[in-house]
C-alpha positions as CSV (number, residue, x, y, z in Angstrom):
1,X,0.0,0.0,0.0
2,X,1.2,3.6,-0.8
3,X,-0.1,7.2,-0.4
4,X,-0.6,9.2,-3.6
5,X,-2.0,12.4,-4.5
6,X,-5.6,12.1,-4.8
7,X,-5.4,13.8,-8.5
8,X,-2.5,11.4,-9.6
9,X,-4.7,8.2,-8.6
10,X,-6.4,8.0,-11.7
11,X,-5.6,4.0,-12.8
12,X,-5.0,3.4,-9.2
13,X,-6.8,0.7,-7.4
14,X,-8.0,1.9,-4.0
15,X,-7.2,-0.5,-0.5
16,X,-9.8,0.8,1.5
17,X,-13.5,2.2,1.1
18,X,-14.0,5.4,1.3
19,X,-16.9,6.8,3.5
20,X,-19.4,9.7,2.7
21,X,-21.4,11.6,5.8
22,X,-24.1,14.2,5.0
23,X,-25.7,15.0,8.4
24,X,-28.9,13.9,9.0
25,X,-28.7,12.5,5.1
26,X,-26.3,9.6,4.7
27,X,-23.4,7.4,6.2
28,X,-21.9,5.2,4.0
29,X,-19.7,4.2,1.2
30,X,-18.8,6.3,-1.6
31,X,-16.2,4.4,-3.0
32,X,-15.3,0.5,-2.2
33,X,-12.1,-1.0,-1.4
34,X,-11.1,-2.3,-5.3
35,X,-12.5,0.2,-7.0
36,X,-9.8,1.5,-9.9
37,X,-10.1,5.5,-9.6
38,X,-11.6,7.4,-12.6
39,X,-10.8,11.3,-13.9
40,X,-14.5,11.6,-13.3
41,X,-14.1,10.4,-9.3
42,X,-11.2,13.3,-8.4
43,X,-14.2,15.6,-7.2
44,X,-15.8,13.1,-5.4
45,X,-13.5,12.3,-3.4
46,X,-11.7,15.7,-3.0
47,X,-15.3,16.3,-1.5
48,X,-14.8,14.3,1.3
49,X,-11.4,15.8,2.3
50,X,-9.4,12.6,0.9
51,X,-6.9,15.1,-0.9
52,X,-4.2,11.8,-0.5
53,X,-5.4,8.2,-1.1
54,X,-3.6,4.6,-0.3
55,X,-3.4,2.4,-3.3
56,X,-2.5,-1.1,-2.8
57,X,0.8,-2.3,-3.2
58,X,0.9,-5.2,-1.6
59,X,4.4,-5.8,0.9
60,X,5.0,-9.7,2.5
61,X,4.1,-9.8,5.8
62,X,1.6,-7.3,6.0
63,X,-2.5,-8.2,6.1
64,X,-4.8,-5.3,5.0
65,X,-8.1,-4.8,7.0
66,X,-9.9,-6.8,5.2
67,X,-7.5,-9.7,5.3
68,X,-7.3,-9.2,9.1
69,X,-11.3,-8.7,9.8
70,X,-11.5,-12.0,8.1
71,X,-9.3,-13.4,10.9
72,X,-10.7,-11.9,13.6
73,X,-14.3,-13.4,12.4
74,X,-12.7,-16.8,12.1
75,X,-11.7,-16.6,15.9
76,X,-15.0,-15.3,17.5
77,X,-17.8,-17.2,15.7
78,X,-18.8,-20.2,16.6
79,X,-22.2,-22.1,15.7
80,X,-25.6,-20.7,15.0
81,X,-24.2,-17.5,13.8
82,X,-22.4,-16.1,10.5
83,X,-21.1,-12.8,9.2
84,X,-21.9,-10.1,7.4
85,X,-20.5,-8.7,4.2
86,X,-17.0,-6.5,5.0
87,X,-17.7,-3.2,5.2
88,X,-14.8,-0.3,5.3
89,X,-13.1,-3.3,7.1
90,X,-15.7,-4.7,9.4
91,X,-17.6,-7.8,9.7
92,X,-20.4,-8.6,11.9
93,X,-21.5,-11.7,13.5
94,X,-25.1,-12.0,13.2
95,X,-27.0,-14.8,15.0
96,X,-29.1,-17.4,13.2
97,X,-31.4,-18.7,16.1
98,X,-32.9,-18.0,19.5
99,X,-31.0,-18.1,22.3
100,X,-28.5,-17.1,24.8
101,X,-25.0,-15.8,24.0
102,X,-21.9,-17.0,25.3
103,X,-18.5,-15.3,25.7
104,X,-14.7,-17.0,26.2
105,X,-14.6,-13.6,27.9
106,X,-10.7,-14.5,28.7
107,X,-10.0,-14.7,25.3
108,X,-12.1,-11.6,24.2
109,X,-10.0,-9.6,26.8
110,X,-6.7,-10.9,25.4
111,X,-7.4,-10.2,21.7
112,X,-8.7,-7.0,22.3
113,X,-5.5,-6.4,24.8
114,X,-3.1,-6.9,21.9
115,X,-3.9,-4.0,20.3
116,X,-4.5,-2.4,16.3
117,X,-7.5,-5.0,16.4
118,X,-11.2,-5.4,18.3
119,X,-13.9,-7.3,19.0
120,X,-16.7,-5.7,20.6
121,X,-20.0,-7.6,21.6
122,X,-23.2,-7.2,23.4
123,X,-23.4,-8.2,27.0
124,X,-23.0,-12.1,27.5
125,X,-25.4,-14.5,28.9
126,X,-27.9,-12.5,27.6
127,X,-31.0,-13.6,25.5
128,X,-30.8,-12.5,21.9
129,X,-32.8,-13.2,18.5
130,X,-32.5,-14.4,15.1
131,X,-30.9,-12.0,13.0
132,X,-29.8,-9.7,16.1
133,X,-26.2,-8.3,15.9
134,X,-23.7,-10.6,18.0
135,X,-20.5,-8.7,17.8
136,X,-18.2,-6.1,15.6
137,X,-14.9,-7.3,14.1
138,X,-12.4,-4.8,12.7
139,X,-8.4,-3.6,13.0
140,X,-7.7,-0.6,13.8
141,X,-5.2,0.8,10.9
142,X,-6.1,0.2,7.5
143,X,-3.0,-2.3,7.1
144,X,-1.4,-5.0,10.5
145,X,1.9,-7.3,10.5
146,X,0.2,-10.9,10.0
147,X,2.3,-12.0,12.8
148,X,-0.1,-10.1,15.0
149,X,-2.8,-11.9,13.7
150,X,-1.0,-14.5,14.5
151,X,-0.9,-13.9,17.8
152,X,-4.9,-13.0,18.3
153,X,-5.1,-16.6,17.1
154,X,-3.0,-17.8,19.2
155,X,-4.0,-15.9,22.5
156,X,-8.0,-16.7,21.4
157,X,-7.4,-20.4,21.4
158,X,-9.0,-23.8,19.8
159,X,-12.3,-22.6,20.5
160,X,-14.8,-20.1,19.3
161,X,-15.2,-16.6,21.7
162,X,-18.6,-16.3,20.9
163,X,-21.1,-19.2,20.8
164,X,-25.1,-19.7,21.2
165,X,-27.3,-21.9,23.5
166,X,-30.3,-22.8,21.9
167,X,-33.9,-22.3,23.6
168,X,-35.2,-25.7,24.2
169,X,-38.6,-26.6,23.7
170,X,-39.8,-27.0,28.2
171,X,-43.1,-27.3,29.9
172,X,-42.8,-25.7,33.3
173,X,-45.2,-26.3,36.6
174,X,-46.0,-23.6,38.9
175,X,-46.4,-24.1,42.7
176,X,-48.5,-20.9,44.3
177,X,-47.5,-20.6,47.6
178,X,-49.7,-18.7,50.6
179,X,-52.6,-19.3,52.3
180,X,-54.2,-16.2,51.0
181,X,-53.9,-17.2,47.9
182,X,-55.6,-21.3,48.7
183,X,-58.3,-19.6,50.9
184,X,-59.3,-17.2,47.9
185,X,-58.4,-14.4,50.4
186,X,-56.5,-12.3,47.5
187,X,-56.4,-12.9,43.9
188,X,-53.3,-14.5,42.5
189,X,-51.6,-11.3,40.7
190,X,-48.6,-13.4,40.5
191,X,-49.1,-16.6,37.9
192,X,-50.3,-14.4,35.0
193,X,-46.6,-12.4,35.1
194,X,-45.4,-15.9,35.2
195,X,-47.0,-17.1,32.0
196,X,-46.2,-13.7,30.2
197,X,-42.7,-14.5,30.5
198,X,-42.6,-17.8,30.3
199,X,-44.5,-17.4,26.9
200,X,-41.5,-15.3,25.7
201,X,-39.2,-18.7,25.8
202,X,-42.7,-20.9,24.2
203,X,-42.7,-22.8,27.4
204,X,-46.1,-23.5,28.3
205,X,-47.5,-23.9,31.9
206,X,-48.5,-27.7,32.3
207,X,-50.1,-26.8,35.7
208,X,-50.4,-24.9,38.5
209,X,-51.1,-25.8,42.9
210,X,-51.6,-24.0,45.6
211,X,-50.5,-26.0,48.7
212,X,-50.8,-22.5,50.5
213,X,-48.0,-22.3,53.0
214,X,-48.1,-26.3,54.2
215,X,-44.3,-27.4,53.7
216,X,-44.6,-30.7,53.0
217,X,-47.3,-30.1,50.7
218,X,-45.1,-27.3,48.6
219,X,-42.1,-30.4,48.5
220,X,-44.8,-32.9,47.3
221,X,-46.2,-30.5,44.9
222,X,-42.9,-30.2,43.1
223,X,-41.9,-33.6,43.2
224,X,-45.2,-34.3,41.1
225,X,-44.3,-32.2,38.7
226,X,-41.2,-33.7,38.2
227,X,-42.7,-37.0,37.8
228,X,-45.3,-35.7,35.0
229,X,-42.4,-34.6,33.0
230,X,-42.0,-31.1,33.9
231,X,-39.0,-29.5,32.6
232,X,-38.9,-26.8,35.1
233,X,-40.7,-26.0,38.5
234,X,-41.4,-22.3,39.6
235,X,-42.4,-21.6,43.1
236,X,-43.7,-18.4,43.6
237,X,-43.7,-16.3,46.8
238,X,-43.0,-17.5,50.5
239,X,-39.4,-16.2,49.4
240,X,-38.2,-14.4,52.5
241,X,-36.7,-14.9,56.0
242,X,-39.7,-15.4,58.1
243,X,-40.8,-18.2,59.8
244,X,-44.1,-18.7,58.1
245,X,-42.2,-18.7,54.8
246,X,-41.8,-22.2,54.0
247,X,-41.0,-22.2,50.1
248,X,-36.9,-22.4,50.9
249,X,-37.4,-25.7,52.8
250,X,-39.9,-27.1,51.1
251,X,-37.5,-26.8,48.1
252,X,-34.2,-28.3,50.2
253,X,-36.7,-30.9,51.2
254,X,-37.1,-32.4,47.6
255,X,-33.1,-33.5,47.9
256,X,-32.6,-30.8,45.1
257,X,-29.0,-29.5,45.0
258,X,-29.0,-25.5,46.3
259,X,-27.2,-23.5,43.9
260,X,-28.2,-20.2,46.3
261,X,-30.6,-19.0,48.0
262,X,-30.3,-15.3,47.8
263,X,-28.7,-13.1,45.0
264,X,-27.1,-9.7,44.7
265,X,-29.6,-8.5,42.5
266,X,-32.4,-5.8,42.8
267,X,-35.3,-6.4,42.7
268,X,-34.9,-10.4,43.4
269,X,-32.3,-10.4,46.4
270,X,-34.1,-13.4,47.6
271,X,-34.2,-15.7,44.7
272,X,-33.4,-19.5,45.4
273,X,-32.2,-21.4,42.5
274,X,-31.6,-25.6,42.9
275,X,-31.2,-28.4,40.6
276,X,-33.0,-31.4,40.9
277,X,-31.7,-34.9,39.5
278,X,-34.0,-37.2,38.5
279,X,-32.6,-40.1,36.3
280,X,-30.6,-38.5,33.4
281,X,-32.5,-35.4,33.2
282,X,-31.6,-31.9,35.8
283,X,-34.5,-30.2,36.7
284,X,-34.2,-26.4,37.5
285,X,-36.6,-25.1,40.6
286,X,-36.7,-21.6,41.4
287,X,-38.3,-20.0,44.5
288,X,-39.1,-16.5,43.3
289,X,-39.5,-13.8,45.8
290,X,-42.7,-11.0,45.9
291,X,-40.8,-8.3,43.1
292,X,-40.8,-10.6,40.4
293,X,-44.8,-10.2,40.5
294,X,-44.4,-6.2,40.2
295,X,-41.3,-4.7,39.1
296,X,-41.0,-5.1,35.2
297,X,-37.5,-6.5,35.4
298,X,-35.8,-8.7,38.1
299,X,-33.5,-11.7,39.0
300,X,-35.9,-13.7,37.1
301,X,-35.1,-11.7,33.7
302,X,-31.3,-12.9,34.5
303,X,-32.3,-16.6,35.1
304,X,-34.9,-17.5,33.0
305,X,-32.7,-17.2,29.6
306,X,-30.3,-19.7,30.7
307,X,-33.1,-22.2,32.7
308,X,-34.3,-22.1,29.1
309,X,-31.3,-22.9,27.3
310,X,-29.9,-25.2,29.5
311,X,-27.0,-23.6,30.5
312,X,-25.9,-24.4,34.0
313,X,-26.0,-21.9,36.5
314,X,-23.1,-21.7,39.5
315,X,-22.8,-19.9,42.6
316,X,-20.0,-17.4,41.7
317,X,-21.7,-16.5,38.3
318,X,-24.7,-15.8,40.8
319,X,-22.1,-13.4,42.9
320,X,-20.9,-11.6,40.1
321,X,-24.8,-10.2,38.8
322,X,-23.6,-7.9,41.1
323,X,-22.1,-5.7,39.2
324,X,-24.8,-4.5,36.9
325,X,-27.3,-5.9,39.1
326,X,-29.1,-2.7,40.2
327,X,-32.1,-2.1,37.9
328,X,-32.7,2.0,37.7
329,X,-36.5,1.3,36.7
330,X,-35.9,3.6,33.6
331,X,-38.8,5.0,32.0
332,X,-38.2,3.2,28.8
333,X,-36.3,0.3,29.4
334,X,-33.8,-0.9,27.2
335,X,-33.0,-4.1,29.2
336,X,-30.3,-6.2,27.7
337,X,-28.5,-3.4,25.8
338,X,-28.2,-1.4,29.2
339,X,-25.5,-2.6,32.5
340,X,-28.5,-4.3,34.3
341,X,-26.7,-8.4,34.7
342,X,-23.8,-7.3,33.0
């Protein structure tokens, strides 16, 4: 690649694409990377303040930004995804299903520590959608040493950064807890929120009890779900510390396996989240506390993805939602894209 005047590029073949900006009229390209330079294009591009250009001239060793964005693609995507056209030396990773994202967020932090390239993303463990953007690739100059490439594949490793879970097809079965709710005392505000979200993931309810706040009832309750085929239990309310709460010991009482039973999250500080076993399958049970019936976003926003893409949850990913894990209650909410779960 070498710089020319733009007026003696006529014949030259350009490296790069060169971008047009109108305000509030266009963004884009005016020129692509390959196009050979007419007389008619001088204006044109003296236009846009490109009074020097770089033509190729291609050197050993060296990758131009195209070369290297194809690099940087092959390292981050892995299934259920693919990439966009380049453009001015960027691909995309755009995502071919449902589902929830996954980041190697070691490896993203070491390619993007090398510096001259990056590979920016939306937040992991998120839920995203068929055709949503995944990720950016690009280098930074228009023209890298290959041997840096090199290194990005080296530091990202055998595996793909980037990577989607799948929603699975479940059935979930929801245990009401509270007497006022079994005596007809109040009216159960709670299961319709439920449904709502759970239709967001196609998982339809296959039932729903109200043992009220009778312990061994609650445990029983769950267990028959289990045994019907349920895919995932939700016990709602009886959440917090008091002693007529019974929902956290009914759940230990099934012999589920406690992943944690409170989160640094709000609203949902007193989520409980356990895995049953039951022959080859792992059942998820939550106990979900009051907020998830009110506030529009919660613990259960965080959870729910994963539960149904059957990606295992552990205690210290739990411990780090703290960061992030303050929802502002924005008037227009632009939950995933903003820092709530981060």
């Amino acid at each position: 690649m070498k710089e020319i005047r733009t007026q003696d590029a006529v014949g030259h073949i350009l490296c790069h694409d060169i971008t047009q900006i109108i305000k509030d009229q266009k963004k884009g390209v005016l020129f692509k990377k390959g196009h050979i330079v007419r007389e008619e294009d001088i204006p044109a591009l003296l236009s846009v303040g490109k009074e020097h250009l770089f033509v190729w001239e291609k050197k050993e060793g060296i990758l131009h930004e195209n070369e290297a964005a194809e690099i940087l693609y092959k390292i981050s995507a892995g299934e259920h995804m693919h990439g966009s056209d380049i453009k001015e030396g960027k691909i995309e990773l755009i995502a071919d299903c449902d589902g929830v994202l996954k980041i190697r967020r070691d490896a993203l932090l070491k390619v993007n520590s090398l510096g001259e390239m990056m590979i920016a993303s939306r937040h992991g463990d998120f839920p995203i959608r068929k055709g949503d953007k995944i990720a950016g690739t690009r280098i930074i100059p228009l023209v890298i040493e290959k041997e840096k490439m090199d290194r990005a594949e080296e530091v990202a490793g055998e595996e793909p950064i980037f990577s989607i879970l799948p929603f699975k097809n479940k059935k979930a079965g929801i245990v009401t807890t509270g007497s006022e709710v079994k005596n007809g005392l109040i009216k159960d505000t709670f299961t319709p929120v439920l449904k709502d979200k759970l239709e967001e993931y196609a998982c339809p309810v296959m039932g729903q009890t109200t043992p009220g706040d009778d312990r061994k009832q609650i445990t029983a309750d769950i267990l028959n779900f289990i045994k019907e085929g349920a895919d995932l239990v939700i016990c709602s309310g009886g959440m917090s510390v008091d002693p007529d709460d019974r929902t956290p010991g009914a759940i230990k009482d099934t012999g589920a396996d406690i992943v944690t039973y409170g989160a640094p999250v709000l609203p949902g500080a007193m989520l409980l989240l356990a895995y049953y076993k039951d022959g080859e399958r792992t059942v998820p049970i939550l106990g979900l506390p009051g907020c998830v019936m009110y506030a529009k976003r919660t613990v259960f926003d965080l959870i729910l993805p994963r539960v149904m893409s059957d990606d295992p949850i552990r205690a210290e990913e739990i411990a780090a939602y703290g960061e992030g894990g303050l929802c502002l209650n924005c008037a227009s909410c632009t939950f995933p894209n903003c820092g709530f779960g981060k």
